[in-house]
PDB file of the backbone (N, CA, C, O) and the ligand in Angstrom, with CONECT records:
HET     ZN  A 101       1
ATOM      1  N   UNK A   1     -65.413 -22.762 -18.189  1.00  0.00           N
ATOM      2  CA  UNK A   1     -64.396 -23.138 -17.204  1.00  0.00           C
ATOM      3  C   UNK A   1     -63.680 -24.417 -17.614  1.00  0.00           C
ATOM      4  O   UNK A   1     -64.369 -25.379 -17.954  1.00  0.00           O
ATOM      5  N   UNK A   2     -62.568 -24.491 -17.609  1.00  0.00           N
ATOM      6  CA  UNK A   2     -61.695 -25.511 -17.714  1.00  0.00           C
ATOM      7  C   UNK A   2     -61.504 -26.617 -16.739  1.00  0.00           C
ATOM      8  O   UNK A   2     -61.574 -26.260 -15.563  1.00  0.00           O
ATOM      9  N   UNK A   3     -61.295 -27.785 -16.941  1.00  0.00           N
ATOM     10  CA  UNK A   3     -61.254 -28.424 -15.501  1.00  0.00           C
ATOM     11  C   UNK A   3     -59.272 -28.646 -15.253  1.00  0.00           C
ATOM     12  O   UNK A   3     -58.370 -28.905 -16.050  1.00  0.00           O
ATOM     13  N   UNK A   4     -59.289 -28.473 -14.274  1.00  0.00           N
ATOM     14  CA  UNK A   4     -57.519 -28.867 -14.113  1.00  0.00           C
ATOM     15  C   UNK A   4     -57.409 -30.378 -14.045  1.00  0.00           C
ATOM     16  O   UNK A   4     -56.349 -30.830 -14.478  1.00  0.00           O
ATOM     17  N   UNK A   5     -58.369 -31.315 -13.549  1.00  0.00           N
ATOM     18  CA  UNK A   5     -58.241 -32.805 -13.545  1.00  0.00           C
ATOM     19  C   UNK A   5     -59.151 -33.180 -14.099  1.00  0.00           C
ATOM     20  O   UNK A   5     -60.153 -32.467 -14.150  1.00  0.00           O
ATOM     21  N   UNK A   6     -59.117 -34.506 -14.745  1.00  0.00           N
ATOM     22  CA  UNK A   6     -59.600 -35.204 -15.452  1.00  0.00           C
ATOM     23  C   UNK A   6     -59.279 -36.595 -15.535  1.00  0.00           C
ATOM     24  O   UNK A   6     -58.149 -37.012 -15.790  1.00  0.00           O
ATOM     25  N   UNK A   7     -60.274 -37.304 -15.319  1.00  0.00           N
ATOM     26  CA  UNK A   7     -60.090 -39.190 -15.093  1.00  0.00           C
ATOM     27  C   UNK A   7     -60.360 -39.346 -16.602  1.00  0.00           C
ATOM     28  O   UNK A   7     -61.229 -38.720 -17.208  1.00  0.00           O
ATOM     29  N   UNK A   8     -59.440 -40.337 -17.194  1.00  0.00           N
ATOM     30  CA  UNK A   8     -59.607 -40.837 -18.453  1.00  0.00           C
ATOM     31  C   UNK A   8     -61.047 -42.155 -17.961  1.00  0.00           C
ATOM     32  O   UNK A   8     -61.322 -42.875 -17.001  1.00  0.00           O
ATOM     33  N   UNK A   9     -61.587 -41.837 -19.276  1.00  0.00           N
ATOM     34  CA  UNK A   9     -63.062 -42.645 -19.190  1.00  0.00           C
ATOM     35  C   UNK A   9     -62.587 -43.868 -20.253  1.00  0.00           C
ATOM     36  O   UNK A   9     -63.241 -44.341 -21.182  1.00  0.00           O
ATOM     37  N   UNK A  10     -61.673 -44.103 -19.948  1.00  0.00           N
ATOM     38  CA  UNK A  10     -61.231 -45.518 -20.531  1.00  0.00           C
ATOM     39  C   UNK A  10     -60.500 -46.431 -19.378  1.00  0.00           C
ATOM     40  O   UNK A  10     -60.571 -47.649 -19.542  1.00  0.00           O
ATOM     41  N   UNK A  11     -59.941 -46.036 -18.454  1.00  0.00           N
ATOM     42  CA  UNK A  11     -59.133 -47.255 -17.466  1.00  0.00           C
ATOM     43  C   UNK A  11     -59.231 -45.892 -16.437  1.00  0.00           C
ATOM     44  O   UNK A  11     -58.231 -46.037 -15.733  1.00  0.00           O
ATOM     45  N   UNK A  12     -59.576 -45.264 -16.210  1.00  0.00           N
ATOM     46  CA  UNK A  12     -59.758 -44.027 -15.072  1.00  0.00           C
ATOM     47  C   UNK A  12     -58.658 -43.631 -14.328  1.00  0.00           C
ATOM     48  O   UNK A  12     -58.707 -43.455 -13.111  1.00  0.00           O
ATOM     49  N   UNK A  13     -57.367 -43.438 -15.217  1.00  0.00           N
ATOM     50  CA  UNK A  13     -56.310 -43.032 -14.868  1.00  0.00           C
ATOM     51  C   UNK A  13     -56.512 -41.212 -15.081  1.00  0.00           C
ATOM     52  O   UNK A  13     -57.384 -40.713 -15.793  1.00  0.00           O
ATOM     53  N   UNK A  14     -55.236 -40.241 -14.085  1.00  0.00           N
ATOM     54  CA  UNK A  14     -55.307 -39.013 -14.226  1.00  0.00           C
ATOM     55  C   UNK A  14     -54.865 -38.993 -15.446  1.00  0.00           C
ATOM     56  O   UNK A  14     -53.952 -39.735 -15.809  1.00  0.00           O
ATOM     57  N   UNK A  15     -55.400 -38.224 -16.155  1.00  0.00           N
ATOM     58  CA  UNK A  15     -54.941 -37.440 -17.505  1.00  0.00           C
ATOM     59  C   UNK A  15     -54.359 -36.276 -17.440  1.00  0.00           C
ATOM     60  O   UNK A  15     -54.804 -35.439 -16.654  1.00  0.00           O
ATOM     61  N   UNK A  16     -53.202 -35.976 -18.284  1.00  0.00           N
ATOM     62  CA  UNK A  16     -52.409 -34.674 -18.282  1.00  0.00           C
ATOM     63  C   UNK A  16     -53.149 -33.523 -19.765  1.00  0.00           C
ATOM     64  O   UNK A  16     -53.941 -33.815 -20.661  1.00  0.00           O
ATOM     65  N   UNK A  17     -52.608 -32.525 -19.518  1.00  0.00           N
ATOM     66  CA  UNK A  17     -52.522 -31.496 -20.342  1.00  0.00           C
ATOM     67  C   UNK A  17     -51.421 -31.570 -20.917  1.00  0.00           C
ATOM     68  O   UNK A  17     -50.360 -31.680 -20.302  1.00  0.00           O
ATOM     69  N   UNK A  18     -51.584 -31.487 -23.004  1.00  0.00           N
ATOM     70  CA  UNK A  18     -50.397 -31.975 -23.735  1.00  0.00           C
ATOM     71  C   UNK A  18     -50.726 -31.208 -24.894  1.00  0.00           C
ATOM     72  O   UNK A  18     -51.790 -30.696 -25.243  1.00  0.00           O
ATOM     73  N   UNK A  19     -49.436 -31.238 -25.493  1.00  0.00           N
ATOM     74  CA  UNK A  19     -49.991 -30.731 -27.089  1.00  0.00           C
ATOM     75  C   UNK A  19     -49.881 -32.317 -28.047  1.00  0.00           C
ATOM     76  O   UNK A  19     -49.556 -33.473 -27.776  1.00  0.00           O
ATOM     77  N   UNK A  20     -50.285 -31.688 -29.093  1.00  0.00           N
ATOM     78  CA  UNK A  20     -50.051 -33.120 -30.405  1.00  0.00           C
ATOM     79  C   UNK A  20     -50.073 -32.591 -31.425  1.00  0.00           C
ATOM     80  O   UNK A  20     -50.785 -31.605 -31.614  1.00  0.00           O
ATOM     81  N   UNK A  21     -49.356 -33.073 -32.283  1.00  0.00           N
ATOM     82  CA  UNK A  21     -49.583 -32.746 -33.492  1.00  0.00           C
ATOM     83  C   UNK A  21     -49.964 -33.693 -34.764  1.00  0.00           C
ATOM     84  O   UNK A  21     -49.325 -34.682 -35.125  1.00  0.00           O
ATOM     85  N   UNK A  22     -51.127 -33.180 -35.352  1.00  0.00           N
ATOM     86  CA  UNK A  22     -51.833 -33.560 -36.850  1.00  0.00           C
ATOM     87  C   UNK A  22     -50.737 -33.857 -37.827  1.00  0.00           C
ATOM     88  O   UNK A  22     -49.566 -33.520 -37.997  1.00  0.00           O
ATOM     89  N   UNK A  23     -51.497 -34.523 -38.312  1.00  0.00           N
ATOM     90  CA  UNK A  23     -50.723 -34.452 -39.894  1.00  0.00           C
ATOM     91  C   UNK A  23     -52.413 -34.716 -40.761  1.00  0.00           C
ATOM     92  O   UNK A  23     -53.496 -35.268 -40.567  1.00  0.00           O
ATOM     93  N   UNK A  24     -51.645 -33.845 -41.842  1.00  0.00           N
ATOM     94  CA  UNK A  24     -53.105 -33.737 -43.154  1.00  0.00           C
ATOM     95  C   UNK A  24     -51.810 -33.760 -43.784  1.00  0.00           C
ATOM     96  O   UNK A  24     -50.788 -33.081 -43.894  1.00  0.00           O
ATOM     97  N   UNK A  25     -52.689 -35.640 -44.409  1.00  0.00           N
ATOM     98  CA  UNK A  25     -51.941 -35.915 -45.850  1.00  0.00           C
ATOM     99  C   UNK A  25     -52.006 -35.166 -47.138  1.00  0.00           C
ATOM    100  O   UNK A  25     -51.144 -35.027 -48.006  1.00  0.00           O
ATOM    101  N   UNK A  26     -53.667 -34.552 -47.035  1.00  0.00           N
ATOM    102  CA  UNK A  26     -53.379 -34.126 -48.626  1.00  0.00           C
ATOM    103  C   UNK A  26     -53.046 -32.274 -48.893  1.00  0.00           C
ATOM    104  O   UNK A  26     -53.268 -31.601 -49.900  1.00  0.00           O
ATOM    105  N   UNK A  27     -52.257 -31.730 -47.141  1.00  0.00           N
ATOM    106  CA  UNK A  27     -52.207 -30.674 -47.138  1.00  0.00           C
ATOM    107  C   UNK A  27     -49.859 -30.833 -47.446  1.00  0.00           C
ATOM    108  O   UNK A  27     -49.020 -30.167 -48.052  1.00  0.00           O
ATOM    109  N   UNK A  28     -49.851 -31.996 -46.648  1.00  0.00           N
ATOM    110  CA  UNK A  28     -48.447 -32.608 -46.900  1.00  0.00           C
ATOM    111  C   UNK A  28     -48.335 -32.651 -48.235  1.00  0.00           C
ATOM    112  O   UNK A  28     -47.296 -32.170 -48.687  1.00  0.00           O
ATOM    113  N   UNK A  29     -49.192 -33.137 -49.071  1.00  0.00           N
ATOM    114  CA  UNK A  29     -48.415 -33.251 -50.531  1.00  0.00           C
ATOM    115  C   UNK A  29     -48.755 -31.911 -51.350  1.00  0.00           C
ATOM    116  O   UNK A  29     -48.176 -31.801 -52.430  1.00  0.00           O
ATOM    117  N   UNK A  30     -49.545 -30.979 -51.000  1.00  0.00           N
ATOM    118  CA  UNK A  30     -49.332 -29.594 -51.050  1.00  0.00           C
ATOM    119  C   UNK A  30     -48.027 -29.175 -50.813  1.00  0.00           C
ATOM    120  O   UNK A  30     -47.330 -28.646 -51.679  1.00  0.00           O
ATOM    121  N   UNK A  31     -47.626 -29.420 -49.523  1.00  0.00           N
ATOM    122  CA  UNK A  31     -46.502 -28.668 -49.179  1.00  0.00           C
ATOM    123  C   UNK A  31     -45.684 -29.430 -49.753  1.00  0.00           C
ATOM    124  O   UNK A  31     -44.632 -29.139 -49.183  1.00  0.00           O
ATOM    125  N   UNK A  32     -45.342 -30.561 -50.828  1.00  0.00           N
ATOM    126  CA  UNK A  32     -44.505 -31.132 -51.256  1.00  0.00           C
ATOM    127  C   UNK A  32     -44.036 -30.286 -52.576  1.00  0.00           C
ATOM    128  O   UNK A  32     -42.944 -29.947 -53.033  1.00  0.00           O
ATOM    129  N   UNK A  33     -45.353 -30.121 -52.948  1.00  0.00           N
ATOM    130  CA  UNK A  33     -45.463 -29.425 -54.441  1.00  0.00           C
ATOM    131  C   UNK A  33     -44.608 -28.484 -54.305  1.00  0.00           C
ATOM    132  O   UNK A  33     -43.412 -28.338 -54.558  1.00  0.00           O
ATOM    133  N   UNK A  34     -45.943 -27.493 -53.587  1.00  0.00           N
ATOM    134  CA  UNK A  34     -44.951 -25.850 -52.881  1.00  0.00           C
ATOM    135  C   UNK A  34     -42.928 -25.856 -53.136  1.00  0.00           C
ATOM    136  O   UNK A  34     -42.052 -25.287 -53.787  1.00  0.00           O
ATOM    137  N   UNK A  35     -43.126 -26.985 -52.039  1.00  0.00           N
ATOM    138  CA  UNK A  35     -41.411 -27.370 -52.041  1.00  0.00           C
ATOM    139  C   UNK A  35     -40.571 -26.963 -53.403  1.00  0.00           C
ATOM    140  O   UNK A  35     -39.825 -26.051 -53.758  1.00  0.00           O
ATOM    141  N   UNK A  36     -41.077 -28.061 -53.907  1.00  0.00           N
ATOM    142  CA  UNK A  36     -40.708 -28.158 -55.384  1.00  0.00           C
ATOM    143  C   UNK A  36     -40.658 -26.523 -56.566  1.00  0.00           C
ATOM    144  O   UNK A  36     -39.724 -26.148 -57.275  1.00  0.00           O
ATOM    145  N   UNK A  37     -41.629 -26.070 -56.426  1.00  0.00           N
ATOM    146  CA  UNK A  37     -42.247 -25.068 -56.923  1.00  0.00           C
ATOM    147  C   UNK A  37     -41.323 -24.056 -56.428  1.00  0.00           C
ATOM    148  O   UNK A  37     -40.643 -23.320 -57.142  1.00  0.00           O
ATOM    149  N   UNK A  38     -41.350 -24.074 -55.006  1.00  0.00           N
ATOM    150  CA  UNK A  38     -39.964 -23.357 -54.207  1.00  0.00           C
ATOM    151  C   UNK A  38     -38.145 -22.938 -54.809  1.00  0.00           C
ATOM    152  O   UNK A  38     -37.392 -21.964 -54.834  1.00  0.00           O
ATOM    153  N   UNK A  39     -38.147 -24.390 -55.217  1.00  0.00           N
ATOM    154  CA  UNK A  39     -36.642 -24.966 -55.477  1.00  0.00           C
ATOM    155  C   UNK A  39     -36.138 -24.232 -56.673  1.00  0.00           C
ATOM    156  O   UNK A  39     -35.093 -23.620 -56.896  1.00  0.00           O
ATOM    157  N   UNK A  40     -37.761 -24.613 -57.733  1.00  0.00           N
ATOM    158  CA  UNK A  40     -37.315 -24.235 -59.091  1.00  0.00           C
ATOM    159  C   UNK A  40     -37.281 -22.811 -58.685  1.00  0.00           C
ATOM    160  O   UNK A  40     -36.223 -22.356 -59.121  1.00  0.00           O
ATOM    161  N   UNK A  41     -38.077 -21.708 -57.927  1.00  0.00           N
ATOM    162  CA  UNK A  41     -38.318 -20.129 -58.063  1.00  0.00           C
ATOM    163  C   UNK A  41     -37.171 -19.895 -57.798  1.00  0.00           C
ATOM    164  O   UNK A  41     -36.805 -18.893 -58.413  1.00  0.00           O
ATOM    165  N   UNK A  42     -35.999 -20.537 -56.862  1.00  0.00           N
ATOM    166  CA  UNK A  42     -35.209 -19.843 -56.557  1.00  0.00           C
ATOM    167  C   UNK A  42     -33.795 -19.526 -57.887  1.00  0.00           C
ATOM    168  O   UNK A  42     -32.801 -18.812 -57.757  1.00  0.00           O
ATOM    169  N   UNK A  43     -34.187 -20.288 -58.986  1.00  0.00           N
ATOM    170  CA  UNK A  43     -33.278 -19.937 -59.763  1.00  0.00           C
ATOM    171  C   UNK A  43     -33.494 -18.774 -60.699  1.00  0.00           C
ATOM    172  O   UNK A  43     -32.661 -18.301 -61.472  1.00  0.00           O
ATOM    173  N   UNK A  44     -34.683 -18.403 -60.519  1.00  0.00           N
ATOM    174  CA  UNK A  44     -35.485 -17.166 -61.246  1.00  0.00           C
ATOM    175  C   UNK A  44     -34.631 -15.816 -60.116  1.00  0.00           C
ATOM    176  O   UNK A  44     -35.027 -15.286 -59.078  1.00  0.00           O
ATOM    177  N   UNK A  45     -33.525 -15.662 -60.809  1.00  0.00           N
ATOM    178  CA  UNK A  45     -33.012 -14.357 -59.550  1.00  0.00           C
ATOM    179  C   UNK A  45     -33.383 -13.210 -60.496  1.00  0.00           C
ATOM    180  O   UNK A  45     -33.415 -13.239 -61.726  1.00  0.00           O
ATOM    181  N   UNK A  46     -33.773 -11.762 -59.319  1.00  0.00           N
ATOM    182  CA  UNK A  46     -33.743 -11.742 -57.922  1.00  0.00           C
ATOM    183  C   UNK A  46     -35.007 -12.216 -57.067  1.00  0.00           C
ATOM    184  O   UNK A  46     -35.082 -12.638 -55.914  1.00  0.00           O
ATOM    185  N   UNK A  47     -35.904 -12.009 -57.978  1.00  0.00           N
ATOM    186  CA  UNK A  47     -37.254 -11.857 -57.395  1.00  0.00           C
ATOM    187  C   UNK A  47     -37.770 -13.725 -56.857  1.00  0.00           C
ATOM    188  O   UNK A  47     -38.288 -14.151 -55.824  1.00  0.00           O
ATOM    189  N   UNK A  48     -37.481 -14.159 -57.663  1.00  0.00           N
ATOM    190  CA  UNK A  48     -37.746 -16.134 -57.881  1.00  0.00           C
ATOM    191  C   UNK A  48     -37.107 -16.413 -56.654  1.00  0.00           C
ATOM    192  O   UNK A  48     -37.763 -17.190 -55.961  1.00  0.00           O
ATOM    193  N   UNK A  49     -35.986 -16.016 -56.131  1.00  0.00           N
ATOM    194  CA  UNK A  49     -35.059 -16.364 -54.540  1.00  0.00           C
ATOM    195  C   UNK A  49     -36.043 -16.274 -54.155  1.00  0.00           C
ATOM    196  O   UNK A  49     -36.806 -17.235 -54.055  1.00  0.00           O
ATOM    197  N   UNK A  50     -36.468 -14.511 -53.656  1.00  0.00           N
ATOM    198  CA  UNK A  50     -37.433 -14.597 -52.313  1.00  0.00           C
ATOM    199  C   UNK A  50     -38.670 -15.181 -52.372  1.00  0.00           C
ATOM    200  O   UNK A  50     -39.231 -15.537 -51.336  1.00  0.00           O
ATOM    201  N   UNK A  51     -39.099 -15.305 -53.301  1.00  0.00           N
ATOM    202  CA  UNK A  51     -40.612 -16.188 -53.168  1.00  0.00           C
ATOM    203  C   UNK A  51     -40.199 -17.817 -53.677  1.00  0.00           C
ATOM    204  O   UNK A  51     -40.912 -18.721 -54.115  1.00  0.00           O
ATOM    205  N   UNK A  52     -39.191 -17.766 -53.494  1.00  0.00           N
ATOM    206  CA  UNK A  52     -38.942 -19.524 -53.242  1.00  0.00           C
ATOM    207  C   UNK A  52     -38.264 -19.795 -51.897  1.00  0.00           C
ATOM    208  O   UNK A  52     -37.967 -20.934 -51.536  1.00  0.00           O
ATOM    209  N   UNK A  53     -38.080 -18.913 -51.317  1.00  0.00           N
ATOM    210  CA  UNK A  53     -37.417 -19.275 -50.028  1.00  0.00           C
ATOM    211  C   UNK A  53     -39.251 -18.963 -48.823  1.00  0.00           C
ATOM    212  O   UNK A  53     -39.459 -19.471 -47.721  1.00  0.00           O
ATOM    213  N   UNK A  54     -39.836 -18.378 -49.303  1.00  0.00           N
ATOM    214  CA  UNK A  54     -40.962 -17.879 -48.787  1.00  0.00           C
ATOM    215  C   UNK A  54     -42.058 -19.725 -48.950  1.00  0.00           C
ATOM    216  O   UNK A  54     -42.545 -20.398 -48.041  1.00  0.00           O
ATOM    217  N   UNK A  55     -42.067 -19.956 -50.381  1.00  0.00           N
ATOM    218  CA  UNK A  55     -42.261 -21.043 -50.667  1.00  0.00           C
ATOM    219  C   UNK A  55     -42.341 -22.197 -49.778  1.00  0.00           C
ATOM    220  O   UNK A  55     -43.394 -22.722 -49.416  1.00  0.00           O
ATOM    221  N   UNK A  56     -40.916 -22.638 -49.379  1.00  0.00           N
ATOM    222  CA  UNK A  56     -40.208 -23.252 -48.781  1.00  0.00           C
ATOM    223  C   UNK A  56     -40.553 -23.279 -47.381  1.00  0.00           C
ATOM    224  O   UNK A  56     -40.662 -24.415 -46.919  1.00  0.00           O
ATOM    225  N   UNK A  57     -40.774 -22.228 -46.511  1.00  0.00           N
ATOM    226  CA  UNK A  57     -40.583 -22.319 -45.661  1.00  0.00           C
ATOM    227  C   UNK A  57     -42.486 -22.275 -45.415  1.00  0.00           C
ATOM    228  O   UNK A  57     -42.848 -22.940 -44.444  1.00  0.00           O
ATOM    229  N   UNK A  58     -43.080 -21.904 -45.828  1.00  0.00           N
ATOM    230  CA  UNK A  58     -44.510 -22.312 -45.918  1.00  0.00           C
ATOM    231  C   UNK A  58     -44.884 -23.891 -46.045  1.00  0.00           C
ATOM    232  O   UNK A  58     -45.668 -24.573 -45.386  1.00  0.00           O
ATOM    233  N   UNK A  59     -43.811 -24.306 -47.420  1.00  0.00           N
ATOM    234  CA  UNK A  59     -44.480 -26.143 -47.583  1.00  0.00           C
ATOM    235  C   UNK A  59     -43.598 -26.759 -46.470  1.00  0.00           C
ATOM    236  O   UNK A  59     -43.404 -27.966 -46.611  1.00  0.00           O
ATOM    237  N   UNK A  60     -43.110 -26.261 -45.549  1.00  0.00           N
ATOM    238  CA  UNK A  60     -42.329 -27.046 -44.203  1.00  0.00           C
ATOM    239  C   UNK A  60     -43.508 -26.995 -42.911  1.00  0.00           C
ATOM    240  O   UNK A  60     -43.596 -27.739 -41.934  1.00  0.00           O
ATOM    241  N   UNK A  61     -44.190 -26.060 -43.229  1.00  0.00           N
ATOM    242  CA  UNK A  61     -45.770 -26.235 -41.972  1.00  0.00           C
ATOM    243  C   UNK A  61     -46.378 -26.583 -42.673  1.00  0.00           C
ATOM    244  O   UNK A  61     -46.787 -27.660 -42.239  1.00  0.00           O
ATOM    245  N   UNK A  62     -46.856 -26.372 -43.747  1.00  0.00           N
ATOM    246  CA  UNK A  62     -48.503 -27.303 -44.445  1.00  0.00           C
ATOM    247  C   UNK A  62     -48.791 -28.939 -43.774  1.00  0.00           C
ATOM    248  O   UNK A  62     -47.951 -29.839 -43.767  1.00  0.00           O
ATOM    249  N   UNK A  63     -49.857 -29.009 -43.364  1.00  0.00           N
ATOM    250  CA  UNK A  63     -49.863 -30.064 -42.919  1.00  0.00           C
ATOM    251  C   UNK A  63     -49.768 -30.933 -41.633  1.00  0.00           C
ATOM    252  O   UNK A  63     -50.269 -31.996 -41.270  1.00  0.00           O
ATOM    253  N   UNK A  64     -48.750 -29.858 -41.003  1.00  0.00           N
ATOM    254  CA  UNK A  64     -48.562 -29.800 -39.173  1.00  0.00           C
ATOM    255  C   UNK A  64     -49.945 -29.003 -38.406  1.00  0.00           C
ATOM    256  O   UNK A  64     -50.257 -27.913 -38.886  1.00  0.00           O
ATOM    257  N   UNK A  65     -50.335 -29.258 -37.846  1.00  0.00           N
ATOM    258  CA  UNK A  65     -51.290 -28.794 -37.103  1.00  0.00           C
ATOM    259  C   UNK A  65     -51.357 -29.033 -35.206  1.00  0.00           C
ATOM    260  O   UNK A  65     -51.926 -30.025 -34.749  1.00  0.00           O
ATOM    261  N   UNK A  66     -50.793 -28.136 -34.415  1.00  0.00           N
ATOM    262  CA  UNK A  66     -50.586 -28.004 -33.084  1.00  0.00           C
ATOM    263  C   UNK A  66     -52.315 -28.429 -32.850  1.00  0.00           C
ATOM    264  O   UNK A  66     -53.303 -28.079 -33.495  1.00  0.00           O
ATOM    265  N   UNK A  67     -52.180 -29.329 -31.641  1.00  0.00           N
ATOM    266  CA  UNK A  67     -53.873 -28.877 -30.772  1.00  0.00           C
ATOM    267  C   UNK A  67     -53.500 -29.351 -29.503  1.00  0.00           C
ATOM    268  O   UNK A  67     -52.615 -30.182 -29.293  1.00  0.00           O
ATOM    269  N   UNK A  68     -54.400 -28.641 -28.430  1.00  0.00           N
ATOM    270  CA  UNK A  68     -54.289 -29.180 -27.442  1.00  0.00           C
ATOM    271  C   UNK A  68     -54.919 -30.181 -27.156  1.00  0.00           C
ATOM    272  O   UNK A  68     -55.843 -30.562 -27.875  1.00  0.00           O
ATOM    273  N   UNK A  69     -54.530 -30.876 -25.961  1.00  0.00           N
ATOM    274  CA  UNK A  69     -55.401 -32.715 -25.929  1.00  0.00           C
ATOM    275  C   UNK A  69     -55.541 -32.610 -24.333  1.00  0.00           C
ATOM    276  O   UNK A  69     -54.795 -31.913 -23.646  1.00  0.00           O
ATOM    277  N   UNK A  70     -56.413 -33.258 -23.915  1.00  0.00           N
ATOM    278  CA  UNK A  70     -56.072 -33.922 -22.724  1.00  0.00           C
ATOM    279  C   UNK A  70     -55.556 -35.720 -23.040  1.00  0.00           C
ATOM    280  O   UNK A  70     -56.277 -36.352 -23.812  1.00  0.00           O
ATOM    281  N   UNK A  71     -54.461 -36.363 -22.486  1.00  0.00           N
ATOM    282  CA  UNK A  71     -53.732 -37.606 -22.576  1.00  0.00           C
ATOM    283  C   UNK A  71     -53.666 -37.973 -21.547  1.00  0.00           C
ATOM    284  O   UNK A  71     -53.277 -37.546 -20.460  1.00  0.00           O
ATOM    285  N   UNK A  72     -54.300 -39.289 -22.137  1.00  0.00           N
ATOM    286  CA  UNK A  72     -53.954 -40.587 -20.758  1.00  0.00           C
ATOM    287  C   UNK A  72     -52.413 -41.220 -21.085  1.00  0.00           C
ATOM    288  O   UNK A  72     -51.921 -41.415 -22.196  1.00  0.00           O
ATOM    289  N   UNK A  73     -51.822 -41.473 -19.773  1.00  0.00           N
ATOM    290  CA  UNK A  73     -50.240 -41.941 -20.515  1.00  0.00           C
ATOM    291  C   UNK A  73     -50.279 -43.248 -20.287  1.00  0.00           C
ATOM    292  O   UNK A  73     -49.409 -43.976 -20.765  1.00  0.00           O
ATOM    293  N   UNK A  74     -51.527 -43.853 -19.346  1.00  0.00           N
ATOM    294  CA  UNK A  74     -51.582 -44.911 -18.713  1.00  0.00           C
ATOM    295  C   UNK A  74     -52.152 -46.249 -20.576  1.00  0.00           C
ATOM    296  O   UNK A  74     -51.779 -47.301 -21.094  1.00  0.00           O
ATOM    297  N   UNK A  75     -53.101 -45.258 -20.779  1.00  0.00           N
ATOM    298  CA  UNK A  75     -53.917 -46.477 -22.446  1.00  0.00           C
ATOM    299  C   UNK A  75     -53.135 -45.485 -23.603  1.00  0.00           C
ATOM    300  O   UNK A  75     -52.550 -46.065 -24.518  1.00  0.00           O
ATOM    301  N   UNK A  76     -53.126 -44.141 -23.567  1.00  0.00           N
ATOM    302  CA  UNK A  76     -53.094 -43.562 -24.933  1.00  0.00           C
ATOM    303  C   UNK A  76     -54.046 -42.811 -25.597  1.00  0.00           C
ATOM    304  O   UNK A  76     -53.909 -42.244 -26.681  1.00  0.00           O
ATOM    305  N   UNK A  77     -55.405 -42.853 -24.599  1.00  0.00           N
ATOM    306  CA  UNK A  77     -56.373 -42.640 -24.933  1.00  0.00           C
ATOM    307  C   UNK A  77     -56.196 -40.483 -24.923  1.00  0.00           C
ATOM    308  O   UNK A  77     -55.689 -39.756 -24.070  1.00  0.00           O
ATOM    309  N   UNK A  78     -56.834 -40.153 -26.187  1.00  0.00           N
ATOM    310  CA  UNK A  78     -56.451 -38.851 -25.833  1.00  0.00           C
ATOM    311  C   UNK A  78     -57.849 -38.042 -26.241  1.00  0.00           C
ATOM    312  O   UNK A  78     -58.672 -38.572 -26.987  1.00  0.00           O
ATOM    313  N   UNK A  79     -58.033 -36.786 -25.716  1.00  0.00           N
ATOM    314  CA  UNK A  79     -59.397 -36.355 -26.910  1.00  0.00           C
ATOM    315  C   UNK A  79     -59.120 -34.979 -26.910  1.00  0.00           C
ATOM    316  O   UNK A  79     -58.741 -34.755 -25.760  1.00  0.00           O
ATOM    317  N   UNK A  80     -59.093 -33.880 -27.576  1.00  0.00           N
ATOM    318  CA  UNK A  80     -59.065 -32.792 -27.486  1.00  0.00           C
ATOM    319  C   UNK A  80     -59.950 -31.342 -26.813  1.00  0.00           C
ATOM    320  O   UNK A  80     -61.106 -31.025 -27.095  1.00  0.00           O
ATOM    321  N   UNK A  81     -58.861 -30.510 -25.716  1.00  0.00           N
ATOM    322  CA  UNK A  81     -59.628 -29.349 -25.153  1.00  0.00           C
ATOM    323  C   UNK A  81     -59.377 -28.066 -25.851  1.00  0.00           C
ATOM    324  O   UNK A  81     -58.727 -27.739 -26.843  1.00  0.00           O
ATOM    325  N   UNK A  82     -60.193 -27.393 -24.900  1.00  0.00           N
ATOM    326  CA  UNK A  82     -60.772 -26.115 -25.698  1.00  0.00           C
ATOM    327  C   UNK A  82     -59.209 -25.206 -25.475  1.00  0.00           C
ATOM    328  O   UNK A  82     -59.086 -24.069 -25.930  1.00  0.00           O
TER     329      UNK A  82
HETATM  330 ZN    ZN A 101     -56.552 -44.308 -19.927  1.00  0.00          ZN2+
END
């Protein structure tokens, strides 16, 4: 069961339901590579386009990661729910 309220256990303000998003550095310089790797495939025509545009649009999420949180807006304090 989920709870709908929640007191932050830092200054005991209500906490909301939020998303956030991660960053993974060493999944970012993956997707940097990718990028790159991307750029050059696309001059390989026909086939080098689509798997550099495929590329591309893969090393643009590497690294982003959605989660849900519960957030205090009052400290900042946040921790993640199920
Ligand atoms: Zn707080």
């Amino acid at each position: 069961m989920e709870k709908t309220k929640l007191d932050c256990e830092k200054c005991g303000t209500e906490m909301n339901k939020t998303s956030r998003s991660e960053h993974n550095y060493g999944l970012q310089v993956l997707g940097v590579i990718l990028f790159i790797v991307g750029v050059i495939c696309l001059f390989i025509v026909p086939i080098g386009t689509i798997i550099g545009v495929i590329l591309m649009i893969l090393s643009a999420r590497l690294g982003f990661k959605k989660s849900k949180v519960w957030l205090c807006n009052n400290c900042g304090y946040f921790f993640n729910r199920a």
